[in-house]
Biopython code that builds the backbone (N, CA, C, O; Angstrom):
import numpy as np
from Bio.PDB.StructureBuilder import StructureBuilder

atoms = [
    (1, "UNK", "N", (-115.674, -1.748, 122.528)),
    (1, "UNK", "CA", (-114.606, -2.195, 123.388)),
    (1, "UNK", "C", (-113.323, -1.405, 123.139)),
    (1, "UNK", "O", (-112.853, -0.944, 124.179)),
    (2, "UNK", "N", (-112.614, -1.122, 121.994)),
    (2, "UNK", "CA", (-111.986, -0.324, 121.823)),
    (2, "UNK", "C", (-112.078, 0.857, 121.793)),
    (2, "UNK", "O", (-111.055, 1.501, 121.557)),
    (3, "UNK", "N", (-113.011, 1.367, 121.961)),
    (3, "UNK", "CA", (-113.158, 2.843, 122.221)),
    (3, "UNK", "C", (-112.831, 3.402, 123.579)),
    (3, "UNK", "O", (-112.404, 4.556, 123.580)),
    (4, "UNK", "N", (-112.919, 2.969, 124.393)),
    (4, "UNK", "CA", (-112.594, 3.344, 126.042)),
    (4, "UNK", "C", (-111.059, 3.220, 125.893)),
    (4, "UNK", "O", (-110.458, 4.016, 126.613)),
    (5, "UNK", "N", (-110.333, 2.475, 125.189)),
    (5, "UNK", "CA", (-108.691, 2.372, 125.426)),
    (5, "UNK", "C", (-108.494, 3.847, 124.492)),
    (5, "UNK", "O", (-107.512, 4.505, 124.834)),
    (6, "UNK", "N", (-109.108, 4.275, 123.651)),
    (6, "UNK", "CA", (-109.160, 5.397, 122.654)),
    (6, "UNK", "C", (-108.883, 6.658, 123.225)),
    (6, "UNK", "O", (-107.859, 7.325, 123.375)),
    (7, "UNK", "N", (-110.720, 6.878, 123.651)),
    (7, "UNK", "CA", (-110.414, 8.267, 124.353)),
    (7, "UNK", "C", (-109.564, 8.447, 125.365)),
    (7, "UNK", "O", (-109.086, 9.559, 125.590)),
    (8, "UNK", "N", (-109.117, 6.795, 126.492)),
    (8, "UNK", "CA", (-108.241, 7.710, 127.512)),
    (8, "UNK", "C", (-106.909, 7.864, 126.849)),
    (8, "UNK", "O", (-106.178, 8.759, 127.273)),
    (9, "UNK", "N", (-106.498, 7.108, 125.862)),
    (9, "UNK", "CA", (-105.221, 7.215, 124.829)),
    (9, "UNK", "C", (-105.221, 8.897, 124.447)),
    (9, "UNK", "O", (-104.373, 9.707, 124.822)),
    (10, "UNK", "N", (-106.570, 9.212, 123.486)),
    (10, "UNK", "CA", (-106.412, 10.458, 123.423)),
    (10, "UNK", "C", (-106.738, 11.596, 124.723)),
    (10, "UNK", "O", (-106.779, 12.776, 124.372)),
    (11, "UNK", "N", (-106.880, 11.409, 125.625)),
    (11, "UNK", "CA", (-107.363, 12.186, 126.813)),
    (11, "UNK", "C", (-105.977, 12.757, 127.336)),
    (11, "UNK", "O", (-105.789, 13.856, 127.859)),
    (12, "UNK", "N", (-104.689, 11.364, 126.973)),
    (12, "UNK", "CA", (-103.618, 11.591, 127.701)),
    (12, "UNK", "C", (-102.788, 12.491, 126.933)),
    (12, "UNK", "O", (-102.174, 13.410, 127.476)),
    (13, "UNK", "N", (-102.747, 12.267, 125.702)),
    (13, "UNK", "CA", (-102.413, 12.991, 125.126)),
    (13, "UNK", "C", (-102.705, 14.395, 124.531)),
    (13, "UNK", "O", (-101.943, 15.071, 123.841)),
    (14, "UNK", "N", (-103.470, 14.577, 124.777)),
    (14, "UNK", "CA", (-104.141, 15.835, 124.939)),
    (14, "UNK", "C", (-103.499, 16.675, 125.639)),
    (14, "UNK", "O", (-102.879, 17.662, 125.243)),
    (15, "UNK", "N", (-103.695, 16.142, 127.109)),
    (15, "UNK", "CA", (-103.150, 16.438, 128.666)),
    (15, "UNK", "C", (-101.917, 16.424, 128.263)),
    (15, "UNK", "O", (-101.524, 17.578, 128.433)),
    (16, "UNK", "N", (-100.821, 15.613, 127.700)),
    (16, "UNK", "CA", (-99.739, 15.740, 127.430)),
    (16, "UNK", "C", (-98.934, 17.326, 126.418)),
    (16, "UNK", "O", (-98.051, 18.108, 126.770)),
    (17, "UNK", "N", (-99.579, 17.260, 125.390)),
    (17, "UNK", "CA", (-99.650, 18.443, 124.644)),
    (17, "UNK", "C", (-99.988, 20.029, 125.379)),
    (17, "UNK", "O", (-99.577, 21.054, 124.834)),
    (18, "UNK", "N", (-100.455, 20.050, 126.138)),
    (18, "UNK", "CA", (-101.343, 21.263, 127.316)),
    (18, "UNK", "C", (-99.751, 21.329, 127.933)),
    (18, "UNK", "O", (-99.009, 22.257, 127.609)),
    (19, "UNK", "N", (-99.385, 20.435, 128.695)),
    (19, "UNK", "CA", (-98.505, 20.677, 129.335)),
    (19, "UNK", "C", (-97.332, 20.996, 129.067)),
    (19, "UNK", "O", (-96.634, 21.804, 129.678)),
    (20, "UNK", "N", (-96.959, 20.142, 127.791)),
    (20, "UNK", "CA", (-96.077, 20.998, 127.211)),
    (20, "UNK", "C", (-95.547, 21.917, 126.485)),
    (20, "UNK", "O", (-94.397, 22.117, 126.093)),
    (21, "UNK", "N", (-96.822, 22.613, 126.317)),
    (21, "UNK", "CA", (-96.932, 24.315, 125.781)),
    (21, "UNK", "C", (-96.889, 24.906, 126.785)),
    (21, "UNK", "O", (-96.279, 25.969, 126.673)),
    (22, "UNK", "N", (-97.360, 24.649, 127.979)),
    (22, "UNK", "CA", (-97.420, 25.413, 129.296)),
    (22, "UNK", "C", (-95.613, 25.478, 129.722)),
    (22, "UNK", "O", (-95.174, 26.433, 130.362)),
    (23, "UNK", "N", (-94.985, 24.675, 129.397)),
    (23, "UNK", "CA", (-93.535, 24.376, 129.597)),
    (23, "UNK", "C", (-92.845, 25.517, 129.163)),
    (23, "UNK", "O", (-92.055, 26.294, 129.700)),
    (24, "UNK", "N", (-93.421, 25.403, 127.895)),
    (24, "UNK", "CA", (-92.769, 26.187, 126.506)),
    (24, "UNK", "C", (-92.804, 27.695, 126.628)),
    (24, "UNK", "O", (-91.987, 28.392, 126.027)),
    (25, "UNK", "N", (-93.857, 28.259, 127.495)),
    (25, "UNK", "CA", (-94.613, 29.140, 127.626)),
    (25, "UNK", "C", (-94.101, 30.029, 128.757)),
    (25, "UNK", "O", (-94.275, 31.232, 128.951)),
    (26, "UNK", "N", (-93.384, 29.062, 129.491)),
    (26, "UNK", "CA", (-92.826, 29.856, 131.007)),
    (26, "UNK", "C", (-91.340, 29.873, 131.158)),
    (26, "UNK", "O", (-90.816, 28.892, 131.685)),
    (27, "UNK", "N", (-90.709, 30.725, 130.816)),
    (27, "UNK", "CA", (-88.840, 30.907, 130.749)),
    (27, "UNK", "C", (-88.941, 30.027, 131.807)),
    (27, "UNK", "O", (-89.866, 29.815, 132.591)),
    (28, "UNK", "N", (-87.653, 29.470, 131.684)),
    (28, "UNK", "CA", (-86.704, 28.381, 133.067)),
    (28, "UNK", "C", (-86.135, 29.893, 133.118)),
    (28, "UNK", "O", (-86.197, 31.020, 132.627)),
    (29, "UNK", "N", (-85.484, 28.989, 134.164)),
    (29, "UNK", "CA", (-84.751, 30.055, 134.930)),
    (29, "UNK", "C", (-83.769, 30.513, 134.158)),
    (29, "UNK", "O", (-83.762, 31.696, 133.817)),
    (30, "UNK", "N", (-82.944, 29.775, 133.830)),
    (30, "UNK", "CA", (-81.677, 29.764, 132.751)),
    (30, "UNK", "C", (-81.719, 31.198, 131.956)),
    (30, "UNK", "O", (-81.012, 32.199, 132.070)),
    (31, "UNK", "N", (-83.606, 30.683, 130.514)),
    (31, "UNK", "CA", (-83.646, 31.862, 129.806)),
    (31, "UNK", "C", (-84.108, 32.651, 130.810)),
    (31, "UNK", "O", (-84.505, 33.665, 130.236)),
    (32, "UNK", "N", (-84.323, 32.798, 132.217)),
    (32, "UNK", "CA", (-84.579, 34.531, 132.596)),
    (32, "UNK", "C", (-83.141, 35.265, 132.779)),
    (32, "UNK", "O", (-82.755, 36.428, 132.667)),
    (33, "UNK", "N", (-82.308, 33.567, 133.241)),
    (33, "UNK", "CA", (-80.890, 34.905, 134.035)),
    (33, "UNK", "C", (-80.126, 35.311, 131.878)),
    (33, "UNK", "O", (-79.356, 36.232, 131.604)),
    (34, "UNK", "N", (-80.605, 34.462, 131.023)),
    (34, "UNK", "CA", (-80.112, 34.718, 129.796)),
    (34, "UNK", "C", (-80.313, 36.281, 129.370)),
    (34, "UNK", "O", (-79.500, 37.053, 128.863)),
    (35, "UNK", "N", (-82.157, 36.553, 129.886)),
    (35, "UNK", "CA", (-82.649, 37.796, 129.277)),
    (35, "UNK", "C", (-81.866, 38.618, 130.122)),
    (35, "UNK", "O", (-81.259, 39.455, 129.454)),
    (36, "UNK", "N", (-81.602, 38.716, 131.599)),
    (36, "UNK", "CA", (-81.060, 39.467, 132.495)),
    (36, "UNK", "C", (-79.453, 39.589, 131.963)),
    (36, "UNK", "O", (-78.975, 40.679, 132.275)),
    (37, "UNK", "N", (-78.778, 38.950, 131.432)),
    (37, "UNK", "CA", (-77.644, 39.200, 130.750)),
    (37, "UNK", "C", (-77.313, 39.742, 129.728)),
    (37, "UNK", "O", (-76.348, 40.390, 129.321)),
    (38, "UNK", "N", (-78.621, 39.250, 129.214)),
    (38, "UNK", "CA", (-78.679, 40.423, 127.635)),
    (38, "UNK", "C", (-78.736, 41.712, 127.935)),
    (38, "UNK", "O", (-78.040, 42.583, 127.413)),
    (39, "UNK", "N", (-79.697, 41.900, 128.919)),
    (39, "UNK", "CA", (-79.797, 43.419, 129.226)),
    (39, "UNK", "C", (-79.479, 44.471, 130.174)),
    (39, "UNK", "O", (-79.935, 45.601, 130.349)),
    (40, "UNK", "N", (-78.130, 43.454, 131.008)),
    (40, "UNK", "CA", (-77.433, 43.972, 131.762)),
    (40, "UNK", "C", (-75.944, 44.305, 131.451)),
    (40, "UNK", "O", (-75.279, 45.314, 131.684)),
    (41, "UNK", "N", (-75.652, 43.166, 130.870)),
    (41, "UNK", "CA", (-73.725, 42.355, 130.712)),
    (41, "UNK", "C", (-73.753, 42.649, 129.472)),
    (41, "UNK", "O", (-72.955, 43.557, 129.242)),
    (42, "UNK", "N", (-74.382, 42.253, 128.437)),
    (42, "UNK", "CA", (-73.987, 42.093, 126.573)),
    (42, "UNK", "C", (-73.454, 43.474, 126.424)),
    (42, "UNK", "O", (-72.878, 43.691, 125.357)),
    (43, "UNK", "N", (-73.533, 44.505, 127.325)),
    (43, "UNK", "CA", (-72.947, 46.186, 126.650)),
    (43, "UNK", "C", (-71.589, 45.783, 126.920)),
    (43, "UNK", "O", (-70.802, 46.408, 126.208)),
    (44, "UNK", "N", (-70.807, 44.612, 128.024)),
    (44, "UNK", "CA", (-69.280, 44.606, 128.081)),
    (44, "UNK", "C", (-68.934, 43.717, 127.774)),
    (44, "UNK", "O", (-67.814, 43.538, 127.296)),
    (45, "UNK", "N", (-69.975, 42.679, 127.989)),
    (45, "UNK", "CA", (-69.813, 40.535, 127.888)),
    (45, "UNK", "C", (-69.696, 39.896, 126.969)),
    (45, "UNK", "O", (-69.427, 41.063, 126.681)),
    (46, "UNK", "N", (-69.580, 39.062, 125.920)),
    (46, "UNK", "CA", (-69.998, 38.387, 125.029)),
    (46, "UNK", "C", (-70.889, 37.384, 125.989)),
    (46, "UNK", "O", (-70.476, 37.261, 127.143)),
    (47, "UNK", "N", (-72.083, 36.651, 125.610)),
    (47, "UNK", "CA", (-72.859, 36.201, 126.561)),
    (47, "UNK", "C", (-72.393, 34.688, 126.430)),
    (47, "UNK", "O", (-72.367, 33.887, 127.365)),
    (48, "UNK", "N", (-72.067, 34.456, 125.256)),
    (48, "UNK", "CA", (-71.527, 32.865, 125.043)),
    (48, "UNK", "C", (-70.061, 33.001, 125.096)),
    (48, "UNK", "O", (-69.370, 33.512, 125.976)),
    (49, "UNK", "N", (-69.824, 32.615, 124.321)),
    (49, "UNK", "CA", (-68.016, 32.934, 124.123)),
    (49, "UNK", "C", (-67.367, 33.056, 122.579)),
    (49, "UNK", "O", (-66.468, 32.477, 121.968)),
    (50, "UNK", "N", (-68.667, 34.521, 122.185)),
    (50, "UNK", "CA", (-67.476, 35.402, 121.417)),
    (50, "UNK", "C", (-66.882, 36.277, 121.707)),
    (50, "UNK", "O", (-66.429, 36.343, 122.849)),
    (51, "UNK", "N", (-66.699, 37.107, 120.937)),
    (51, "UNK", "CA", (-65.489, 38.531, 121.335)),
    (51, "UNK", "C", (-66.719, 39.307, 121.698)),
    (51, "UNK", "O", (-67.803, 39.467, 121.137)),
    (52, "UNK", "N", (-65.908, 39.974, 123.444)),
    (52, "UNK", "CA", (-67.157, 41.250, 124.674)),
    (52, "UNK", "C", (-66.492, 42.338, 123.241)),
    (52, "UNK", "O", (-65.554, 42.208, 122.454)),
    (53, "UNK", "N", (-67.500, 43.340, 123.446)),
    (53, "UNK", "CA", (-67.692, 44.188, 123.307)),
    (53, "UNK", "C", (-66.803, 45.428, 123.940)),
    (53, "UNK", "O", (-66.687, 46.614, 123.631)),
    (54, "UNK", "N", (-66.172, 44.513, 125.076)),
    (54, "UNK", "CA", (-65.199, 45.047, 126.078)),
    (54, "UNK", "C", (-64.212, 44.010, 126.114)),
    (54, "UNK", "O", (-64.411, 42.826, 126.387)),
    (55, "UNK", "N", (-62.558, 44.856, 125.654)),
    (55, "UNK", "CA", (-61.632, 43.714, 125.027)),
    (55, "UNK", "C", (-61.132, 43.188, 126.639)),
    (55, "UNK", "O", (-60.477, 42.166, 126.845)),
    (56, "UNK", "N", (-61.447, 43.819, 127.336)),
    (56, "UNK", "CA", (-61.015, 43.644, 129.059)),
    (56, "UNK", "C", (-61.919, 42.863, 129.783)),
    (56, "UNK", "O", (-61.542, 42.716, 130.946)),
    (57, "UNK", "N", (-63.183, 42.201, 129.467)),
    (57, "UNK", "CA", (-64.583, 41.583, 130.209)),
    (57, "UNK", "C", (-64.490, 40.446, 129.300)),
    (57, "UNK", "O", (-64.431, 40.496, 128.072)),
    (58, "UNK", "N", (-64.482, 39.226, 130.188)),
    (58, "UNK", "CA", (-64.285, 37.961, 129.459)),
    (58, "UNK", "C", (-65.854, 37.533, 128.885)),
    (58, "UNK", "O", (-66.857, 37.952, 129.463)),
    (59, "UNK", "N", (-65.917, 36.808, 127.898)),
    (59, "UNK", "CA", (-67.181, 36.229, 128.008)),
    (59, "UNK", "C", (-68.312, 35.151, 128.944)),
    (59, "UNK", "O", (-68.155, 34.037, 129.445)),
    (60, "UNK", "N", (-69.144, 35.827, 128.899)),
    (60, "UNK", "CA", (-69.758, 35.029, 130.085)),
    (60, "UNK", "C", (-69.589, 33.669, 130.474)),
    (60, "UNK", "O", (-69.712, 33.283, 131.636)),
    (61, "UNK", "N", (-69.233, 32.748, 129.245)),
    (61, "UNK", "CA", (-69.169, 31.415, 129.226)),
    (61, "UNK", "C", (-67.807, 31.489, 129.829)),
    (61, "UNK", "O", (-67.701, 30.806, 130.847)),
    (62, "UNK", "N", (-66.404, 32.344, 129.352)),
    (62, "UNK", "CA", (-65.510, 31.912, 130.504)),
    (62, "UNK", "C", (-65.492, 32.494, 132.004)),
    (62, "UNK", "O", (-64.765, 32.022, 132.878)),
    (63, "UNK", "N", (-66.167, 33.320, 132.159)),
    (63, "UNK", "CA", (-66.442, 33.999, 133.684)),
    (63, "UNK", "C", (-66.953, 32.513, 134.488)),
    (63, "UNK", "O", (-66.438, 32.020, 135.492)),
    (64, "UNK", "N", (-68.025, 32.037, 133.768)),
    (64, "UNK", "CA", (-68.756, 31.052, 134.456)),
    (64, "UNK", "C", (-67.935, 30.096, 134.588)),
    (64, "UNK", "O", (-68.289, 29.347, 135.498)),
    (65, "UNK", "N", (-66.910, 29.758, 134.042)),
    (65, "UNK", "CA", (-65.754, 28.474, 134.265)),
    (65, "UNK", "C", (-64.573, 28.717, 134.611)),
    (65, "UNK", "O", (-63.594, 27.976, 134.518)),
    (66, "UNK", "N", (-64.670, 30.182, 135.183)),
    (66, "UNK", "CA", (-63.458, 30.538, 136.091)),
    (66, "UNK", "C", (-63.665, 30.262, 137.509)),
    (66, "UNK", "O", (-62.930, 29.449, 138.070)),
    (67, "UNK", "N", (-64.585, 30.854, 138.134)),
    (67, "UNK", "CA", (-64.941, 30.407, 139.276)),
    (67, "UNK", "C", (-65.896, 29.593, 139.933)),
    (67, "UNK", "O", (-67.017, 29.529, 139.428)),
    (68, "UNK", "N", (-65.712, 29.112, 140.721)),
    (68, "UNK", "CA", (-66.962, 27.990, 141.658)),
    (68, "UNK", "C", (-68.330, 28.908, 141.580)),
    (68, "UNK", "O", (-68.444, 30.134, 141.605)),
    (69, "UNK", "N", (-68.982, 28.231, 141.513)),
    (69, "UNK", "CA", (-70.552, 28.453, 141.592)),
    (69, "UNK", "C", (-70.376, 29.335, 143.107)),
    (69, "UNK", "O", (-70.797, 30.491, 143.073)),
    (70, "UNK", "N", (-69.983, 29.012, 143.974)),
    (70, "UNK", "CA", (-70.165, 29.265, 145.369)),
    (70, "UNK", "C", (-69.586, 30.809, 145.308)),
    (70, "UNK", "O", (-70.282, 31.673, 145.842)),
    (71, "UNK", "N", (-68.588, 31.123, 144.805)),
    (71, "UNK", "CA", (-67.762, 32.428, 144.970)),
    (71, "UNK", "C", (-68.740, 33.373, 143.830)),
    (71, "UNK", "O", (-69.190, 34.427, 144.280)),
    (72, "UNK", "N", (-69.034, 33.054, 142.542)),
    (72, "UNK", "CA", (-69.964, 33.726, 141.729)),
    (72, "UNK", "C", (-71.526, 34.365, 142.584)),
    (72, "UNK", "O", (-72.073, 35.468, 142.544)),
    (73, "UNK", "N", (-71.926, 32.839, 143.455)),
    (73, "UNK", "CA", (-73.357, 33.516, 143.608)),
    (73, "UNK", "C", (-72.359, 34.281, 145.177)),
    (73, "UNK", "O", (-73.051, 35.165, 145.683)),
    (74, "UNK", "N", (-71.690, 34.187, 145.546)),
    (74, "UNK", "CA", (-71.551, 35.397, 147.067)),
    (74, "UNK", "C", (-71.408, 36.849, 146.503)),
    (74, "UNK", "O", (-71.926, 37.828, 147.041)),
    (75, "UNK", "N", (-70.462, 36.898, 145.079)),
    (75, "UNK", "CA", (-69.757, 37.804, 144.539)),
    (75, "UNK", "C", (-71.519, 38.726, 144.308)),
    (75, "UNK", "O", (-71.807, 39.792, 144.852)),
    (76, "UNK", "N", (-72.341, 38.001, 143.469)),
    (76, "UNK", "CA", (-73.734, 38.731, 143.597)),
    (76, "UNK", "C", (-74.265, 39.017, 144.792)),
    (76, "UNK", "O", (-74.747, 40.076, 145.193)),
    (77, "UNK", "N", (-74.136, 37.984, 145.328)),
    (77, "UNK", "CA", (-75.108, 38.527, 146.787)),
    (77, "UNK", "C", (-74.340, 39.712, 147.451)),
    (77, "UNK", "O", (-75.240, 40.318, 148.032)),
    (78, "UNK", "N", (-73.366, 40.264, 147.647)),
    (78, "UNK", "CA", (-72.704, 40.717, 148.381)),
    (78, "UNK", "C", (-72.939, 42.179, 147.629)),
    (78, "UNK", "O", (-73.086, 43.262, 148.195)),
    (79, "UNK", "N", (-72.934, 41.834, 145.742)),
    (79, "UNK", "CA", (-73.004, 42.907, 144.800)),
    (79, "UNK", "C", (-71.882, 43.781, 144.721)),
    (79, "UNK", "O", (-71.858, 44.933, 144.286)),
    (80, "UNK", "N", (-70.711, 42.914, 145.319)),
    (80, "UNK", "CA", (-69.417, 43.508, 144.518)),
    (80, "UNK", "C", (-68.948, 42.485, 143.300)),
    (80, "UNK", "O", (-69.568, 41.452, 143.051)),
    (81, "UNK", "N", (-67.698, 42.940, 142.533)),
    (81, "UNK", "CA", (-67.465, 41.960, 141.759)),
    (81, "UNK", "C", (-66.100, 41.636, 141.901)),
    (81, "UNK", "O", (-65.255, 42.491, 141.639)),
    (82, "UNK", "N", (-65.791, 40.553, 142.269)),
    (82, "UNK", "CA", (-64.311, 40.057, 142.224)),
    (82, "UNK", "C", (-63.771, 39.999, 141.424)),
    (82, "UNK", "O", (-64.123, 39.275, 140.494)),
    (83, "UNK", "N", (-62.531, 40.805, 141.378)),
    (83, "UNK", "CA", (-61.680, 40.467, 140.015)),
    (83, "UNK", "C", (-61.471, 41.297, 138.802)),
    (83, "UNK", "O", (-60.609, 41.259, 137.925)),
    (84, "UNK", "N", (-62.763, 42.248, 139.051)),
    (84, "UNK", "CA", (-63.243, 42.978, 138.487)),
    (84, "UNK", "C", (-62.583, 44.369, 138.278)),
    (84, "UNK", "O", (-61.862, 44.452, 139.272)),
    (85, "UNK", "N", (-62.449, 45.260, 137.718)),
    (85, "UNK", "CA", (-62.110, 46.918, 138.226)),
    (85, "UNK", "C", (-63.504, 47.623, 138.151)),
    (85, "UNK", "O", (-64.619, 47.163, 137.906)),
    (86, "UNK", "N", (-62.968, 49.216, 138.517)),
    (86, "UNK", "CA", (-64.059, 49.833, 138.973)),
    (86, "UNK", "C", (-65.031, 49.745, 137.562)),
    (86, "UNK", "O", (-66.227, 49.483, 137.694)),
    (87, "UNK", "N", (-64.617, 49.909, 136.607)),
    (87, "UNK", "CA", (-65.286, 49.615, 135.222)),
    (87, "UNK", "C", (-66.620, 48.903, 134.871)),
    (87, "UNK", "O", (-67.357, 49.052, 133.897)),
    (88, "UNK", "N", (-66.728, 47.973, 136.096)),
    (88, "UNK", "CA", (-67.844, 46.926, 136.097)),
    (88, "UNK", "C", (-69.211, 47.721, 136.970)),
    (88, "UNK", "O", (-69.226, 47.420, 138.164)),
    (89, "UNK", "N", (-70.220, 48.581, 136.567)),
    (89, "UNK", "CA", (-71.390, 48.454, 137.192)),
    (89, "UNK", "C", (-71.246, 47.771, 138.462)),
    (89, "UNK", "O", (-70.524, 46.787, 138.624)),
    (90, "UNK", "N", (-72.225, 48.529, 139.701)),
    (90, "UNK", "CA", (-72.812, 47.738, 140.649)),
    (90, "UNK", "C", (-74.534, 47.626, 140.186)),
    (90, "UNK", "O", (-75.300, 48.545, 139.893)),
    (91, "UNK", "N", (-74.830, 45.899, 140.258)),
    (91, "UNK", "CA", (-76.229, 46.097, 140.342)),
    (91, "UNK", "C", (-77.024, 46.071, 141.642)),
    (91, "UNK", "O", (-76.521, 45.997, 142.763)),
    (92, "UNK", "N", (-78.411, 46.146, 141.341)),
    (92, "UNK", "CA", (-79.018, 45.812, 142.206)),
    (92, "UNK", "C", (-79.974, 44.528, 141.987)),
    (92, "UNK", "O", (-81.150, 44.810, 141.758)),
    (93, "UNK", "N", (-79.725, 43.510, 142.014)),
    (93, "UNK", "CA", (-80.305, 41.927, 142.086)),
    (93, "UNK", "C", (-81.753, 42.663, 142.663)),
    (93, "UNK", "O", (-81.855, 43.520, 143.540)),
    (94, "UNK", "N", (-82.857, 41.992, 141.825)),
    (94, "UNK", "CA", (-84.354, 41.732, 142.712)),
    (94, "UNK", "C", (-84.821, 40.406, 142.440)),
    (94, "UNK", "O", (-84.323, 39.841, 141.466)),
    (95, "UNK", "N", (-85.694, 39.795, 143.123)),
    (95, "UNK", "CA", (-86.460, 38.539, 142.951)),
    (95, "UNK", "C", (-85.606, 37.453, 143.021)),
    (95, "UNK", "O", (-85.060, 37.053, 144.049)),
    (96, "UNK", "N", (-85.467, 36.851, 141.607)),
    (96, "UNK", "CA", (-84.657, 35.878, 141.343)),
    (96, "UNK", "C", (-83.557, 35.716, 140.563)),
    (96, "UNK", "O", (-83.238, 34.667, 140.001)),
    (97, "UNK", "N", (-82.734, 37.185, 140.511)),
    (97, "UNK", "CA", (-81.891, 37.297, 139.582)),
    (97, "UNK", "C", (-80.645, 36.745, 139.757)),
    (97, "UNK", "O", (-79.917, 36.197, 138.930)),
    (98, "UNK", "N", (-80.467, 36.974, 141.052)),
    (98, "UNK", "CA", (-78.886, 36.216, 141.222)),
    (98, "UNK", "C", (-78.922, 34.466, 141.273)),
    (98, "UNK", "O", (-77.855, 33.858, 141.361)),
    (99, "UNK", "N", (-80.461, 33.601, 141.198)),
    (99, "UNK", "CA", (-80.104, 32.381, 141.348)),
    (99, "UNK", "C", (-80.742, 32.331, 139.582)),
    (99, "UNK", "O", (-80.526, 31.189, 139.175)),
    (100, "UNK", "N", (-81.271, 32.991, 138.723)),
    (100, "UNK", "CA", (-81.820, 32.687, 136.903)),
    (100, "UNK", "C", (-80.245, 32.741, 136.681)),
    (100, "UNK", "O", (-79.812, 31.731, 136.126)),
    (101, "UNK", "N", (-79.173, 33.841, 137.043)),
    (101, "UNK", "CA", (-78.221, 33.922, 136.808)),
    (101, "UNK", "C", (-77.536, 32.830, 136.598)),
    (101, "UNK", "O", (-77.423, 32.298, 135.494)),
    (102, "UNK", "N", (-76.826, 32.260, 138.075)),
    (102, "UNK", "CA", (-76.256, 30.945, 137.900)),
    (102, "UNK", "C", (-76.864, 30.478, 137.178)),
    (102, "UNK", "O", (-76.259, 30.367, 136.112)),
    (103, "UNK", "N", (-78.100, 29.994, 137.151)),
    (103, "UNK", "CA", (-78.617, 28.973, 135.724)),
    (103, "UNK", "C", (-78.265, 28.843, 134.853)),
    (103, "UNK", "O", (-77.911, 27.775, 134.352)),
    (104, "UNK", "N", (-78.246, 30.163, 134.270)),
    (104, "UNK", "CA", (-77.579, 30.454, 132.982)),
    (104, "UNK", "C", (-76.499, 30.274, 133.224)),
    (104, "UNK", "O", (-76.372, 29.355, 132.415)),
    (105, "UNK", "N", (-75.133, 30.386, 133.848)),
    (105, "UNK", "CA", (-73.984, 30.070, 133.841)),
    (105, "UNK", "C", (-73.589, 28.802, 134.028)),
    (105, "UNK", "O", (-72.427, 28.488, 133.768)),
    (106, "UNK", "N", (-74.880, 27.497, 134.707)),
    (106, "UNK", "CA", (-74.201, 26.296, 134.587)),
    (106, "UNK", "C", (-74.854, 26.049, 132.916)),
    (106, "UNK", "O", (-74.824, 24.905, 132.464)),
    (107, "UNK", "N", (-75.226, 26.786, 132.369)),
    (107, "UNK", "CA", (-75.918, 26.194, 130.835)),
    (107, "UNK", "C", (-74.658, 26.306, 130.400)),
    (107, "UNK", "O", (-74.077, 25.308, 129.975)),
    (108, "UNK", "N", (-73.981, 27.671, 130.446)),
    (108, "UNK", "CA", (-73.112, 28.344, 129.900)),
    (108, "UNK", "C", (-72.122, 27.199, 130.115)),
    (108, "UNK", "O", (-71.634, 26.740, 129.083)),
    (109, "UNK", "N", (-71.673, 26.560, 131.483)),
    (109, "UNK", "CA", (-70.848, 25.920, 131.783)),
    (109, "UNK", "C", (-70.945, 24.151, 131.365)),
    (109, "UNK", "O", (-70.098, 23.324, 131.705)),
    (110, "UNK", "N", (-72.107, 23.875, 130.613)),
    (110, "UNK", "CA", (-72.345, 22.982, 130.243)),
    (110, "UNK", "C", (-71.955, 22.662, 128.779)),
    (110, "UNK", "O", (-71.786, 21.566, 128.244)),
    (111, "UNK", "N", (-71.853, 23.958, 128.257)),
    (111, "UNK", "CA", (-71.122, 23.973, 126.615)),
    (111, "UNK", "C", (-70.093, 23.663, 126.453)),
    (111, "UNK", "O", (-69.895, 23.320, 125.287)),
    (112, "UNK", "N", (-68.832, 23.572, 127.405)),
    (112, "UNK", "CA", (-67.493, 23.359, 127.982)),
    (112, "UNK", "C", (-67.603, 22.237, 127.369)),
    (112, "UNK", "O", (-66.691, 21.412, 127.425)),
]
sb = StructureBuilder()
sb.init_structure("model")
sb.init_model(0)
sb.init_chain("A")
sb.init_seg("    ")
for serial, (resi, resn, name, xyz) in enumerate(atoms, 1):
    if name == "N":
        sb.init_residue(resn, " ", resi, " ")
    sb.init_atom(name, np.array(xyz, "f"), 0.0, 1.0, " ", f" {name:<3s}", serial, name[0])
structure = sb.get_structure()
């Protein structure tokens, strides 16, 4: 009699464990626009909010709490940079870079 409450006890948990390695296993968006910052921005940015590398390029965490979400993702889409001088790279966004981005900047903006 207790064995049927058992295995589906362990069945679920099982299933539970699977899934959350599968979680673990697939960047959010956040860590992709994170990796995309590391290996785009960190040569001028500080990515959190220590001292950029560039005494003129704020750190990402205050970029992200300077402006509205709305003006950041146009400023990408458009692929100029507001505010900016000529100093700043133009990229070229593919896939999902300009919305992993924001991600990472409301994380960023969540440390606030």
């Amino acid at each position: 009699m207790l064995k049927r409450p058992f295995i589906i006890t362990a069945t679920l948990l099982l299933a539970a464990c699977a899934t959350e390695r599968d979680a673990n296993t697939a960047p959010s968006s956040a860590a992709k626009g994170e990796a995309f910052a590391q290996a785009n921005c960190a040569s001028c940015h500080a990515l959190d909010n220590g001292v950029s590398p560039n005494p003129n390029a704020p750190s990402l965490r205050r970029a992200a709490n300077r402006l509205p979400e709305w003006a950041i993702a146009g400023s990408f889409e458009r692929g100029i940079q507001v505010g900016h001088t000529a100093e700043m790279p133009v990229f070229t966004f593919k896939d999902d870079d300009i919305a992993n981005l924001l991600a990472y900047f409301e994380v960023l903006k969540a440390k606030e």
